[in-house]
ChimeraX commands (.cxc) that place a marker at each C-alpha (Angstrom):
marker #1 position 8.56,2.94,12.12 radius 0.5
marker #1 position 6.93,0.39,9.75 radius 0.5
marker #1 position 9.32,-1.03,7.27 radius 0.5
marker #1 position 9.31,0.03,3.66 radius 0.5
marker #1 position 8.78,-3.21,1.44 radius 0.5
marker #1 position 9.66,-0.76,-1.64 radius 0.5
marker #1 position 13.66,-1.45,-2.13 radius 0.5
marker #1 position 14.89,1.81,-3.43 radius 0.5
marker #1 position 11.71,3.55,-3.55 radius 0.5
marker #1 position 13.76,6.76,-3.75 radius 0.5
marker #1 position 15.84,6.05,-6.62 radius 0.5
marker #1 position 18.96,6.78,-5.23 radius 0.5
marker #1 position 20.92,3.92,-5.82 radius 0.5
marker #1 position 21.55,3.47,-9.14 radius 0.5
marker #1 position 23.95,1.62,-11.89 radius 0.5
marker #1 position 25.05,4.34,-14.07 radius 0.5
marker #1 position 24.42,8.20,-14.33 radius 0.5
marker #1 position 21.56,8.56,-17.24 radius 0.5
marker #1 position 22.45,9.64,-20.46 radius 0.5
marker #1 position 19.60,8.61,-23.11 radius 0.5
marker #1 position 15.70,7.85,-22.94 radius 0.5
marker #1 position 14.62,4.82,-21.60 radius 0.5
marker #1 position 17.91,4.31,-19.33 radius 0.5
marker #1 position 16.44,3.03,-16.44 radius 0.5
marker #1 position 19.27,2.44,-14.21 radius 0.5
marker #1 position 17.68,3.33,-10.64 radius 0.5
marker #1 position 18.46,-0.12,-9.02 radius 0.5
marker #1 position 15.59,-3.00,-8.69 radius 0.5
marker #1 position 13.29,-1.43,-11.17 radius 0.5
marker #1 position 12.45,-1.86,-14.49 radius 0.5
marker #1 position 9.52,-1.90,-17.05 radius 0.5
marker #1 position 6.98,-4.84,-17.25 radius 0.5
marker #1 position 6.51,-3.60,-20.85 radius 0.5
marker #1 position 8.64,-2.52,-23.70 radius 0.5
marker #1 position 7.36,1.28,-23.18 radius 0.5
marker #1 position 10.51,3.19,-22.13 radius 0.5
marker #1 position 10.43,4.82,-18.61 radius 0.5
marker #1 position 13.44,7.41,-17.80 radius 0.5
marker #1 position 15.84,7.75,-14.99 radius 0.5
marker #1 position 16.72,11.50,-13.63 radius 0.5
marker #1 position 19.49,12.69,-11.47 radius 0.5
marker #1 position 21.51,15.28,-10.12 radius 0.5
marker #1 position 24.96,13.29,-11.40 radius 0.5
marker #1 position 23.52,13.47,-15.02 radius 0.5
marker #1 position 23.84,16.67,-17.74 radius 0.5
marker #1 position 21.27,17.84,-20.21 radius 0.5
marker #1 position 18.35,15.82,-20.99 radius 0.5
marker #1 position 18.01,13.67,-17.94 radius 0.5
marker #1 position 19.64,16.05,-14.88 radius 0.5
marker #1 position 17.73,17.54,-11.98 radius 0.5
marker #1 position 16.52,19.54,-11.64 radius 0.5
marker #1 position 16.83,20.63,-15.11 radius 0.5
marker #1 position 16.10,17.87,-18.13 radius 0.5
marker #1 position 14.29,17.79,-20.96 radius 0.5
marker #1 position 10.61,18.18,-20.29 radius 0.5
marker #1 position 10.92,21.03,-17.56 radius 0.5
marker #1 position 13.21,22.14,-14.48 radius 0.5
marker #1 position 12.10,19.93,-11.34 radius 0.5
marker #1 position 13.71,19.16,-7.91 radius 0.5
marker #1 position 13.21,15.82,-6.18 radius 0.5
marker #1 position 10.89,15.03,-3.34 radius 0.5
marker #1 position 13.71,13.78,-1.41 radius 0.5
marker #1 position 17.40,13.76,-2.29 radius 0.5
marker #1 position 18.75,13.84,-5.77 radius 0.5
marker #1 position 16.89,11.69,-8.25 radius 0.5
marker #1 position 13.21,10.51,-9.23 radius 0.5
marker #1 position 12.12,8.56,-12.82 radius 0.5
marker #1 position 9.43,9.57,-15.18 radius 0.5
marker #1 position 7.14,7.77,-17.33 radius 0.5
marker #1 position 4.11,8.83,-19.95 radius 0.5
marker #1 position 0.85,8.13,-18.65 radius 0.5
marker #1 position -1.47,9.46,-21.87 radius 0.5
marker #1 position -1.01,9.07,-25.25 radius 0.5
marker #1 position -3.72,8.87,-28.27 radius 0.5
marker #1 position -2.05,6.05,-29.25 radius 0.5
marker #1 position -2.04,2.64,-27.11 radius 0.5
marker #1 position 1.46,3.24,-25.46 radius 0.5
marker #1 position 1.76,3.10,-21.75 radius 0.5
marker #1 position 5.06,3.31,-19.68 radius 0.5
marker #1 position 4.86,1.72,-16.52 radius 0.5
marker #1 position 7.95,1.09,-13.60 radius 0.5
marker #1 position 8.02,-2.22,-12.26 radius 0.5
marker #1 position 10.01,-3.49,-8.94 radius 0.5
marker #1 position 10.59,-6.51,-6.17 radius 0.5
marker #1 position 8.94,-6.38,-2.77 radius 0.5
marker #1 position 11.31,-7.31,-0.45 radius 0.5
marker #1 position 9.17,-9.41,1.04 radius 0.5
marker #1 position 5.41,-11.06,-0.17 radius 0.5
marker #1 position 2.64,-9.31,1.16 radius 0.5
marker #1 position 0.68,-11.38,3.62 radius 0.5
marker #1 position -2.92,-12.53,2.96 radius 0.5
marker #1 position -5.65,-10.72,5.41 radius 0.5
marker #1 position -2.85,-8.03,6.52 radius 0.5
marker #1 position -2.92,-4.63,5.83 radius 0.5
marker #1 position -0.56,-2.23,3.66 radius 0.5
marker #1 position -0.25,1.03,3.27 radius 0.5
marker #1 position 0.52,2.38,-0.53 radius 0.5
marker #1 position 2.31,6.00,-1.18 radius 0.5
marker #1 position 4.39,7.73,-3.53 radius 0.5
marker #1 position 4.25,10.94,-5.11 radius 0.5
marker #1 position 4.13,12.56,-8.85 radius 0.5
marker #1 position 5.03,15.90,-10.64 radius 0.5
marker #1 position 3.51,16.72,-13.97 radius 0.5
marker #1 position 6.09,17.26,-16.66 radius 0.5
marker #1 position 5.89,19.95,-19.05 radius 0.5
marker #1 position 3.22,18.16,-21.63 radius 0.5
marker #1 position 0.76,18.87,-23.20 radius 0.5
marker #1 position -1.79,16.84,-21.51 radius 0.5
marker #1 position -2.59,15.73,-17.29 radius 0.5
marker #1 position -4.64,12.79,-16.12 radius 0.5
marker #1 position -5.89,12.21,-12.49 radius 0.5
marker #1 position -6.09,7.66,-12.91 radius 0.5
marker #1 position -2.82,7.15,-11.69 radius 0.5
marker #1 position -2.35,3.51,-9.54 radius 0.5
marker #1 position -0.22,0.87,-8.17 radius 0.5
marker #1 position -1.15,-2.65,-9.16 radius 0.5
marker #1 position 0.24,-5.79,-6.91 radius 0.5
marker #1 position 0.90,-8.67,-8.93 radius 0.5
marker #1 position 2.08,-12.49,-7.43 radius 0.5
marker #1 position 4.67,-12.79,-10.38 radius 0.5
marker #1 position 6.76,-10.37,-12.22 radius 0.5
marker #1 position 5.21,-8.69,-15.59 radius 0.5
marker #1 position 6.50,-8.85,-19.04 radius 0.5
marker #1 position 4.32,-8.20,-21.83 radius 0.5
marker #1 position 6.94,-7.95,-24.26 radius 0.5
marker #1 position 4.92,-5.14,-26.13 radius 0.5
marker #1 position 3.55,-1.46,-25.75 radius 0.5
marker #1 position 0.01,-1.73,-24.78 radius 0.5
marker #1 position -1.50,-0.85,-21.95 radius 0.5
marker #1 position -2.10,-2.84,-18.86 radius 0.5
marker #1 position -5.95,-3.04,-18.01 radius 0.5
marker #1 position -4.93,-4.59,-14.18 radius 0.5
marker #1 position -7.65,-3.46,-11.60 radius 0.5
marker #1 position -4.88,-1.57,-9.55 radius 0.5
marker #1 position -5.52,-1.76,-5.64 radius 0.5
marker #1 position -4.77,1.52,-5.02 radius 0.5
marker #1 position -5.43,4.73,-7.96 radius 0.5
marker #1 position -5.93,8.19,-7.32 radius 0.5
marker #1 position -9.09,9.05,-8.67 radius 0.5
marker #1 position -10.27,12.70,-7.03 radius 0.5
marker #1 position -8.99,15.23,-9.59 radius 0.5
marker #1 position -6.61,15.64,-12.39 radius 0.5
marker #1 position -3.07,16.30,-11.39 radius 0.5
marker #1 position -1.81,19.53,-12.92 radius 0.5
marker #1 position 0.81,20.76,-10.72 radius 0.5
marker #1 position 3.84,21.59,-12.18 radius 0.5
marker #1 position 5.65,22.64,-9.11 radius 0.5
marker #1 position 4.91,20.63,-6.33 radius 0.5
marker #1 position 4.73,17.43,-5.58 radius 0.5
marker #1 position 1.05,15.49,-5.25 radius 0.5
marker #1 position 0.98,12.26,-2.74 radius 0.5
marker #1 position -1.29,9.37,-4.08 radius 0.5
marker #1 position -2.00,6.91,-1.48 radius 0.5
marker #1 position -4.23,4.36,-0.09 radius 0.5
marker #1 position -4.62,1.40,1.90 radius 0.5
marker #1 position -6.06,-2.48,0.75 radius 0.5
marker #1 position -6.01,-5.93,2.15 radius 0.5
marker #1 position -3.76,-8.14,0.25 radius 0.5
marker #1 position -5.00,-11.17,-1.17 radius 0.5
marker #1 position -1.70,-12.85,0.16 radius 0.5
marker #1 position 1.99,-13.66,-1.85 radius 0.5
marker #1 position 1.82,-10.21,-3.80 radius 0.5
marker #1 position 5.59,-9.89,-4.51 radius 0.5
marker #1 position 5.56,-7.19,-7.34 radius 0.5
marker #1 position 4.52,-3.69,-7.21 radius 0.5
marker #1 position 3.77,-1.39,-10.41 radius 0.5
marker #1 position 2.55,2.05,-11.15 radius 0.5
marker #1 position 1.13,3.59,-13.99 radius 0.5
marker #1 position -2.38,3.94,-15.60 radius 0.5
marker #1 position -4.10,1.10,-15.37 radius 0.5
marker #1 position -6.83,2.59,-18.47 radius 0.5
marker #1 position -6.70,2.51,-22.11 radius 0.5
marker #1 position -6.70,6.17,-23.43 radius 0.5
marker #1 position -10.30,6.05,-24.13 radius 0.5
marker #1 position -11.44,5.68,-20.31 radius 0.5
marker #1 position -8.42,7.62,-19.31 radius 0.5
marker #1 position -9.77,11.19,-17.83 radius 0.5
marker #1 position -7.84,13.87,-19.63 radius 0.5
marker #1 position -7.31,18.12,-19.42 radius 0.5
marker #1 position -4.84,19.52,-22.28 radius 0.5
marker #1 position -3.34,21.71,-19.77 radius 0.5
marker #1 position -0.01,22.96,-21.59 radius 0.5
marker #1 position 1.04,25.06,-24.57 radius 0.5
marker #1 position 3.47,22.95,-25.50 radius 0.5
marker #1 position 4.57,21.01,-28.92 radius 0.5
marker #1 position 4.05,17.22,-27.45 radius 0.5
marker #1 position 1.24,15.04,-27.57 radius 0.5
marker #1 position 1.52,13.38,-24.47 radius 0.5
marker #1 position 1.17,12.92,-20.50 radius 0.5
marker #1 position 4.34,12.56,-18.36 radius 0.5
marker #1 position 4.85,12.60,-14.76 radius 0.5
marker #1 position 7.83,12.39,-12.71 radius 0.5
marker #1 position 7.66,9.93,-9.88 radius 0.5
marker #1 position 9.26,9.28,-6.29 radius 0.5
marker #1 position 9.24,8.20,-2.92 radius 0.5
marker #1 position 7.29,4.86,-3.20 radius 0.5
marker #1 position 6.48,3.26,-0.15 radius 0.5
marker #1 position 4.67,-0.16,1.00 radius 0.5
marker #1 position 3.90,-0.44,4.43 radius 0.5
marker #1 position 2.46,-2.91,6.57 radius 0.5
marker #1 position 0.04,-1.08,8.95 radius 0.5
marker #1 position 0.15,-2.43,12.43 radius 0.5
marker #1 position -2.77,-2.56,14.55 radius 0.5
marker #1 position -2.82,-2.21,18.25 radius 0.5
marker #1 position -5.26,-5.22,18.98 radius 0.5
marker #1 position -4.11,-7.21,22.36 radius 0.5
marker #1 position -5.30,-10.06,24.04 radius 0.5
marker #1 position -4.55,-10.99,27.54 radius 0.5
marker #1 position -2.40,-14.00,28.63 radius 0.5
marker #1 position -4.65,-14.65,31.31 radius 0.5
marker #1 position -7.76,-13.84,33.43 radius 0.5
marker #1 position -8.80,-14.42,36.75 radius 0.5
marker #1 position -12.91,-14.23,37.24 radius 0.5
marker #1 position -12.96,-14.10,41.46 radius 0.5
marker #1 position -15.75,-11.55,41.64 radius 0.5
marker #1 position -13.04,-8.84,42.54 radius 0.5
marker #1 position -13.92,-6.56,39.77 radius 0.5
marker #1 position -10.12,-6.69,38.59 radius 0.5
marker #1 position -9.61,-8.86,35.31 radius 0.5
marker #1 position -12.76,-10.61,35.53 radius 0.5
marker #1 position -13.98,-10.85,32.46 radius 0.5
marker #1 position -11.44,-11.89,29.05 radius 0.5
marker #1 position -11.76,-9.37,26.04 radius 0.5
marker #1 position -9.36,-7.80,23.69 radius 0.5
marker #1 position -7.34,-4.57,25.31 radius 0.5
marker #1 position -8.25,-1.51,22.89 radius 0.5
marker #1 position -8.39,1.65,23.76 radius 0.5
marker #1 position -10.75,3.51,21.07 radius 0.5
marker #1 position -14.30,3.37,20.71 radius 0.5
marker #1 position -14.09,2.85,17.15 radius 0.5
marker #1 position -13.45,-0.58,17.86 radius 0.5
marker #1 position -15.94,-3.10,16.21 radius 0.5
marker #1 position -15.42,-6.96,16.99 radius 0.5
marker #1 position -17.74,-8.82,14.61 radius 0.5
marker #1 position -16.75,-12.44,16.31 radius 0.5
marker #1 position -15.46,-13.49,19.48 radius 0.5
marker #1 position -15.66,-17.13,20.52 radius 0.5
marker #1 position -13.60,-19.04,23.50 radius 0.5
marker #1 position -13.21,-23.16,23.42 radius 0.5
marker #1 position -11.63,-25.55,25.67 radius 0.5
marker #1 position -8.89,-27.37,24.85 radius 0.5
marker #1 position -11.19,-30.18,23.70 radius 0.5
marker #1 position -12.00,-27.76,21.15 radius 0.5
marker #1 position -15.72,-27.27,22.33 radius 0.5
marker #1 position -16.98,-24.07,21.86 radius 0.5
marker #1 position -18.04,-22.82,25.45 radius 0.5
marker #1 position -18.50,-18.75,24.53 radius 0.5
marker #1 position -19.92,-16.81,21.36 radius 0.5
marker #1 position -20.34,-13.23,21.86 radius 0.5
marker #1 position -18.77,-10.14,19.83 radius 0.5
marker #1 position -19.58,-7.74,22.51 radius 0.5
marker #1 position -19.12,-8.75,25.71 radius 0.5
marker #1 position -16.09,-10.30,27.58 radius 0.5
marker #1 position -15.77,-13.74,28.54 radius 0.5
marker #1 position -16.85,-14.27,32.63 radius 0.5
marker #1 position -15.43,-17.70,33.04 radius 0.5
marker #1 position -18.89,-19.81,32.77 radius 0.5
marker #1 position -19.69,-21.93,30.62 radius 0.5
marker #1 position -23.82,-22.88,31.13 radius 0.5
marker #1 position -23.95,-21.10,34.53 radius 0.5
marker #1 position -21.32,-23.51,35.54 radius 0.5
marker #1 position -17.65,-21.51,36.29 radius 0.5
marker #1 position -14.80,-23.59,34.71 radius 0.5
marker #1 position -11.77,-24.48,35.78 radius 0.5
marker #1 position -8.56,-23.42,35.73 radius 0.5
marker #1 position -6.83,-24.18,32.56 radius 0.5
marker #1 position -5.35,-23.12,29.42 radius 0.5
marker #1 position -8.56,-21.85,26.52 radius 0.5
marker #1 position -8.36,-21.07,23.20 radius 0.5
marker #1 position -10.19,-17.29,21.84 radius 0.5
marker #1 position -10.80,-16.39,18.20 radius 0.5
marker #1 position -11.52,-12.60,17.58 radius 0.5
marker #1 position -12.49,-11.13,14.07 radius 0.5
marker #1 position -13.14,-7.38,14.27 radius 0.5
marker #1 position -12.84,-3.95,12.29 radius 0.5
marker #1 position -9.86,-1.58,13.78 radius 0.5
marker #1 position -8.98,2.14,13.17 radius 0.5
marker #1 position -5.95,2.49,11.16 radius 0.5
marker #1 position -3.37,4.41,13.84 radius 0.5
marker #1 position -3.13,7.49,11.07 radius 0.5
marker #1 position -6.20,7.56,9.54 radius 0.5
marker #1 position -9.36,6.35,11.72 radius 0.5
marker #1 position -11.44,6.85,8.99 radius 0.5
marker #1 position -9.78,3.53,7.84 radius 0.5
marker #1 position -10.40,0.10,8.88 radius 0.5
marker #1 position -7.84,-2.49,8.92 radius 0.5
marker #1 position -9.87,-6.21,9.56 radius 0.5
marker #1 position -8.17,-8.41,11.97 radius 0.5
marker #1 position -8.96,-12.18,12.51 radius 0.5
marker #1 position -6.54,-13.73,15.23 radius 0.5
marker #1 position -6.38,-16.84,17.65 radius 0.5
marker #1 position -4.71,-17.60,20.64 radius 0.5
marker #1 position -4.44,-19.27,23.75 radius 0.5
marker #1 position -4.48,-17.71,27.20 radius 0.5
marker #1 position -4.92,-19.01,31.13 radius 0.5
marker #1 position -8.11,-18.92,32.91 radius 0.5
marker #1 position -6.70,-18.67,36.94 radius 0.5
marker #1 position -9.20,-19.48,40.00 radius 0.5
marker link #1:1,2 radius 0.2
marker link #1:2,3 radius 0.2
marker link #1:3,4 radius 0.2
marker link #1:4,5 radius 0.2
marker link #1:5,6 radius 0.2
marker link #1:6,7 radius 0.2
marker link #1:7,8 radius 0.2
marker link #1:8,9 radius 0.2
marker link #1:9,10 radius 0.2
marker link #1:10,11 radius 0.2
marker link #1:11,12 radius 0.2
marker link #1:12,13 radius 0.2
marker link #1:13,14 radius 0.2
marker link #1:14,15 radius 0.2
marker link #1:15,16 radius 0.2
marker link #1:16,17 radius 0.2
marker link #1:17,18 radius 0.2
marker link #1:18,19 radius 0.2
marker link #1:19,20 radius 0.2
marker link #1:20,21 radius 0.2
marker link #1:21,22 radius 0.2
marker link #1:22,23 radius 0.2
marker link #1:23,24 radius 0.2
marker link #1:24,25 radius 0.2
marker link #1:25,26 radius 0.2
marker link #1:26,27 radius 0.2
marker link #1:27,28 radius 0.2
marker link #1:28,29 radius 0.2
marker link #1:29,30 radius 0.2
marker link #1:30,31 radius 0.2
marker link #1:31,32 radius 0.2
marker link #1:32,33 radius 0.2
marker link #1:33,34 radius 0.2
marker link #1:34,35 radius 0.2
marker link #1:35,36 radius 0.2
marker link #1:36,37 radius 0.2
marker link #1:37,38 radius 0.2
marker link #1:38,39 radius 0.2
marker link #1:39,40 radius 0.2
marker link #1:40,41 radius 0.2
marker link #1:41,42 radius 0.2
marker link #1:42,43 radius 0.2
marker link #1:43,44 radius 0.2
marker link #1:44,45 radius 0.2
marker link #1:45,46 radius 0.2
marker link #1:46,47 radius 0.2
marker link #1:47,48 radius 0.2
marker link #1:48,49 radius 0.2
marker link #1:49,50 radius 0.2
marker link #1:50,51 radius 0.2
marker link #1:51,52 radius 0.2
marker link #1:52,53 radius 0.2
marker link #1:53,54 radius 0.2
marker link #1:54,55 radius 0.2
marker link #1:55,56 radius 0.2
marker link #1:56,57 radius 0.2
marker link #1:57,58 radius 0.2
marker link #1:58,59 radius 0.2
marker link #1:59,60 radius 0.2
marker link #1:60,61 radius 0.2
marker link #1:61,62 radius 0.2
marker link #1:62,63 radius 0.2
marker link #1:63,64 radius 0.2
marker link #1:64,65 radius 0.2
marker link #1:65,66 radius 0.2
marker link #1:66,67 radius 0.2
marker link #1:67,68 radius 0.2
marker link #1:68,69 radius 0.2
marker link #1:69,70 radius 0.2
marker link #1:70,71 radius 0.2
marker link #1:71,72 radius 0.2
marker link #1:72,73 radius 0.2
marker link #1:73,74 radius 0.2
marker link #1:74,75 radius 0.2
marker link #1:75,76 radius 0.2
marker link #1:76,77 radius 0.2
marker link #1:77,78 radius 0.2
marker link #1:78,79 radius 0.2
marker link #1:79,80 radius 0.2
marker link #1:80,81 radius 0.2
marker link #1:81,82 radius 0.2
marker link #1:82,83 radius 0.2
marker link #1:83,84 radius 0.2
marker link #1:84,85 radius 0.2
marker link #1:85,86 radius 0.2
marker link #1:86,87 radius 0.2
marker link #1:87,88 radius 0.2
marker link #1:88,89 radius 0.2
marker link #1:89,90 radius 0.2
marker link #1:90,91 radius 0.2
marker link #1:91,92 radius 0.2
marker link #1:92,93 radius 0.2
marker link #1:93,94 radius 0.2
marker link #1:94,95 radius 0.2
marker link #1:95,96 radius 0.2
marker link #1:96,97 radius 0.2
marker link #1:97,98 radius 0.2
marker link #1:98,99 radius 0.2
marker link #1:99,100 radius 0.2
marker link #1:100,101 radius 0.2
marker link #1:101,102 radius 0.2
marker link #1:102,103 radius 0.2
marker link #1:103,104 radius 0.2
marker link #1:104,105 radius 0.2
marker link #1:105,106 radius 0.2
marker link #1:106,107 radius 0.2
marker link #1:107,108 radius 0.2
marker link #1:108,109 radius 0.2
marker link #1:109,110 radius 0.2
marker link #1:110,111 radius 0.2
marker link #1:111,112 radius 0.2
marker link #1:112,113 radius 0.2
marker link #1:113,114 radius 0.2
marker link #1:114,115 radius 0.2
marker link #1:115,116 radius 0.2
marker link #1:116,117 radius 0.2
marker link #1:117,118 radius 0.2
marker link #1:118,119 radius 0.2
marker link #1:119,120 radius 0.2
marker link #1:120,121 radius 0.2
marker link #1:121,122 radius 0.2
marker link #1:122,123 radius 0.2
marker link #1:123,124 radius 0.2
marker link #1:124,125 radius 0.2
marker link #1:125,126 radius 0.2
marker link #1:126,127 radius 0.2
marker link #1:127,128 radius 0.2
marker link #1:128,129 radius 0.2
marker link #1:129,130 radius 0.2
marker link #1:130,131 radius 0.2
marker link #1:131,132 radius 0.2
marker link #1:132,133 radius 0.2
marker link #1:133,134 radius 0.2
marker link #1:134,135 radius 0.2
marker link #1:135,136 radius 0.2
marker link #1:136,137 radius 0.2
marker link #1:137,138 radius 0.2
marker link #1:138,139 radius 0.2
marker link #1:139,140 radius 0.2
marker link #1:140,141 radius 0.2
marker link #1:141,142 radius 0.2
marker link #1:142,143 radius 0.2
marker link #1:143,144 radius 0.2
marker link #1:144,145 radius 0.2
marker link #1:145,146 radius 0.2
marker link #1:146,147 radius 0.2
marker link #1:147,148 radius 0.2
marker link #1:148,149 radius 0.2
marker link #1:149,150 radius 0.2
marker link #1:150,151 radius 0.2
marker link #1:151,152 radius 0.2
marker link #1:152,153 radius 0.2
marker link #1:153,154 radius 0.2
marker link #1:154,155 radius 0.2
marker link #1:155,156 radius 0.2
marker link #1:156,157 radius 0.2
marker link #1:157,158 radius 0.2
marker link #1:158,159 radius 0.2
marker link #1:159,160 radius 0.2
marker link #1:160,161 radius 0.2
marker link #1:161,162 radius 0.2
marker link #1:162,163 radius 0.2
marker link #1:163,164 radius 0.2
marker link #1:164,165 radius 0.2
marker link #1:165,166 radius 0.2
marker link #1:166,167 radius 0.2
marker link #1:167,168 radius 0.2
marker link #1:168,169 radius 0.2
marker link #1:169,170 radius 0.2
marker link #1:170,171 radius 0.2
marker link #1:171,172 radius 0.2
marker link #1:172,173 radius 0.2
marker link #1:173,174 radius 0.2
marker link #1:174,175 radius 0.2
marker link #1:175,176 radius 0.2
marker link #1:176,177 radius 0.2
marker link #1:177,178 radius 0.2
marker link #1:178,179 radius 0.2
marker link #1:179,180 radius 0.2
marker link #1:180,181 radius 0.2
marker link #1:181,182 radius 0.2
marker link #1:182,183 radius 0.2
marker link #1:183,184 radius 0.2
marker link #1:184,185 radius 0.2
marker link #1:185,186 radius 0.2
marker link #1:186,187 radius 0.2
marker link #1:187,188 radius 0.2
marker link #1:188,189 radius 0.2
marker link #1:189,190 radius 0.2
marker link #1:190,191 radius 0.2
marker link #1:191,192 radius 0.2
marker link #1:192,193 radius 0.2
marker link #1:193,194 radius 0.2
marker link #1:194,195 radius 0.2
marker link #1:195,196 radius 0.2
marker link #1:196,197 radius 0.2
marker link #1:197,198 radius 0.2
marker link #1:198,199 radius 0.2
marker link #1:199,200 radius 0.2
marker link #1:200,201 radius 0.2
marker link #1:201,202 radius 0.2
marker link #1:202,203 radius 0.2
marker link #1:203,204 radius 0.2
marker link #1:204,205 radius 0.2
marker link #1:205,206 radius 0.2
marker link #1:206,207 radius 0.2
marker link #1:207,208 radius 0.2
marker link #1:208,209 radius 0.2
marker link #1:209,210 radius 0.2
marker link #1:210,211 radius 0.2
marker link #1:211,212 radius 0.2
marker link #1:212,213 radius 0.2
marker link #1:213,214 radius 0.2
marker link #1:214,215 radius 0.2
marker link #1:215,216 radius 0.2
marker link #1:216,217 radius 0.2
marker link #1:217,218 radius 0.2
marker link #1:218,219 radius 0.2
marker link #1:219,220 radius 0.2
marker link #1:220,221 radius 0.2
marker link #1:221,222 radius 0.2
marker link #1:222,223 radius 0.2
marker link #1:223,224 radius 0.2
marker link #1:224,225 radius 0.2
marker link #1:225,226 radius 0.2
marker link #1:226,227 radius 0.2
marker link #1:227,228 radius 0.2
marker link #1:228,229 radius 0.2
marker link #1:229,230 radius 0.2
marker link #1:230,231 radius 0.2
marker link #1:231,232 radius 0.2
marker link #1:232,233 radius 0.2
marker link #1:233,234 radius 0.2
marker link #1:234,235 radius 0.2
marker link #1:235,236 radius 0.2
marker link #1:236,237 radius 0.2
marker link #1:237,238 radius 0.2
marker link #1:238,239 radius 0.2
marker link #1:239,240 radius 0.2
marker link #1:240,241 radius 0.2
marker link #1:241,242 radius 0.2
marker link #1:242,243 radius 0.2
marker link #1:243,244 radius 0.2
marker link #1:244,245 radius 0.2
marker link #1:245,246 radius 0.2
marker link #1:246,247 radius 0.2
marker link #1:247,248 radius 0.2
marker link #1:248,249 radius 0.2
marker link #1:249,250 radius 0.2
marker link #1:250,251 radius 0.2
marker link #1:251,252 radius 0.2
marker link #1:252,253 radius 0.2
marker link #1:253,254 radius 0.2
marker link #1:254,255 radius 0.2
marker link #1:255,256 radius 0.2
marker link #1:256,257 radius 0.2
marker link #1:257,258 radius 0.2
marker link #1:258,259 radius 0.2
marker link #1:259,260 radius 0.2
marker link #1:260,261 radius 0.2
marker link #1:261,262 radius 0.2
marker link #1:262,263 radius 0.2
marker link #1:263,264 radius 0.2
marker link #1:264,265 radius 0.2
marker link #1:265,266 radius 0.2
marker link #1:266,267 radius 0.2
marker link #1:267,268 radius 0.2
marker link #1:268,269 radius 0.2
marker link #1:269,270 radius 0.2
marker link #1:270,271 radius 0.2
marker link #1:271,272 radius 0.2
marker link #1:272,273 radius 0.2
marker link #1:273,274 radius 0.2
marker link #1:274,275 radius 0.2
marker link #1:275,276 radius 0.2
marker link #1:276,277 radius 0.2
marker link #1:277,278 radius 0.2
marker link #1:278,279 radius 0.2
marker link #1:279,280 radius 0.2
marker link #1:280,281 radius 0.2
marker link #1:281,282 radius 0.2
marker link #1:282,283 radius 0.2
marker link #1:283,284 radius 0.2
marker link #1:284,285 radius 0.2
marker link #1:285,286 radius 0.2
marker link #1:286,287 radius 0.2
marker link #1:287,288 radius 0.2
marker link #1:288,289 radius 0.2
marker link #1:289,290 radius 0.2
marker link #1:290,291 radius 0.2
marker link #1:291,292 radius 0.2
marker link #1:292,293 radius 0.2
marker link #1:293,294 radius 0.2
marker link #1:294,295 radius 0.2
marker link #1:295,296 radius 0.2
marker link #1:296,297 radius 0.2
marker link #1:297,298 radius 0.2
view
């Protein structure tokens, strides 16, 4: 299983049991703003317990504790949650974004909800929202359940040393798509958040160590080992280790000639560039660039 870059990302571990607004002790995160995201859990009474608290009775998506933040207002206050990678994201690869939100009982829903990647930590020291482009938002409907739980995901490409992750809406309240879906005496949006989750998605592309092009119609040609159709290699070159180029062609193998001329034994060098299925999701492409030396044996 791919490893979860999110430390915490179910809000289990924590500093203290809640006990007022804005106590945000789930461990690692905080708020790149001075808006005031909550902490729930099951070790907390009244406001901020679960599953009952103060905007609604609501049981975690896993174990005993989730935060909450609010997403709408008419005014220009945003709450957004804030925490580490354990790791910087890796220009090129490709990650794989999740976590999952519950609509409070407010008075209003929104569907732009989105995790931004920044290369340094956030601190705005005010209120206002943050216009980011976020790499990942759900955009298909607004999110009015109440009961269950709604899983926003999506895979990018990171640019390369993303070490921070945030959610929220990334919208002032003027662009922000709204539905006053509640009876209730609150002007605002809030959603309960949990199980966050960044992982790198790892794609089955091999190369062979070496080749052997005898005419025996076993490893006679060198080409990348996948086993899907969906497949699409957009470059594929082969040099010598003079660095000459001796082969440049995205769909076909390598035979071992160079100019009608078979080469010798030796040690080459391949670059590949191509489009590959994501395993859960083919619909997905991650892109791939990779180089490499393998054996050419006569």
């Amino acid at each position: 299983m791919a490893q979860n870059l999110v430390p915490n990302g179910s809000f289990e571990e924590y500093s203290h049991c809640p006990i007022d607004g804005g106590d945000l002790s789930a461990d690692y995160w905080t708020s790149p703003t001075l808006g005031t995201p909550d902490y729930f859990n099951a070790c907390a009474v009244g406001n901020f317990g679960v599953p009952n608290n103060m905007l609604g009775e609501q049981s975690a998506f896993t174990g005993n504790a989730y935060v909450g933040f609010g997403l709408y207002s008419p005014y220009e206050y945003l709450e957004y949650v804030q925490v580490p990678l354990t790791q910087p994201l890796l220009a090129e690869h490709k990650y794989r974004v999740s976590f999952y939100v519950n609509l409070a009982r407010t008075k209003y829903a929104i569907k732009e909800i989105g995790a931004f990647f920044s290369t340094t930590e956030i601190n705005t020291g005010t209120g206002d929202p943050l216009l980011f482009t976020p790499q990942v938002e759900f955009s298909d409907s607004i999110i009015t359940d109440t009961i269950g739980w709604t899983n926003i995901k999506g895979y990018f490409t990171a640019q390369g040393n993303e070490r921070y992750l945030i959610i929220g809406n990334f919208h002032n309240p003027q662009s922000t798509t709204i539905a006053d879906v509640n009876d209730v005496n609150n002007n605002v949006c809030y959603y309960y958040l949990d199980e966050v989750s960044v992982t790198e998605i790892s794609v089955p592309l091999k190369m062979p160590a070496a080749f052997s092009p005898n005419g025996d119609s076993k490893n006679d040609t060198y080409y990348s080992v996948f086993f899907d159709s969906l497949l699409t290699v957009r470059e594929f070159r082969i040099y010598n280790r003079w660095g000459q180029l001796i082969y440049d062609n995205p769909t076909l193998g390598w035979d071992g000639n160079y100019k009608g001329e078979p080469q010798p034994s030796d040690v080459y060098t391949y670059y590949i560039y191509a489009d590959i299925p994501l395993p859960d999701n083919p619909n997905e492409h991650a892109t791939l660039k990779k180089q490499g030396s393998f054996t050419l044996l006569r």
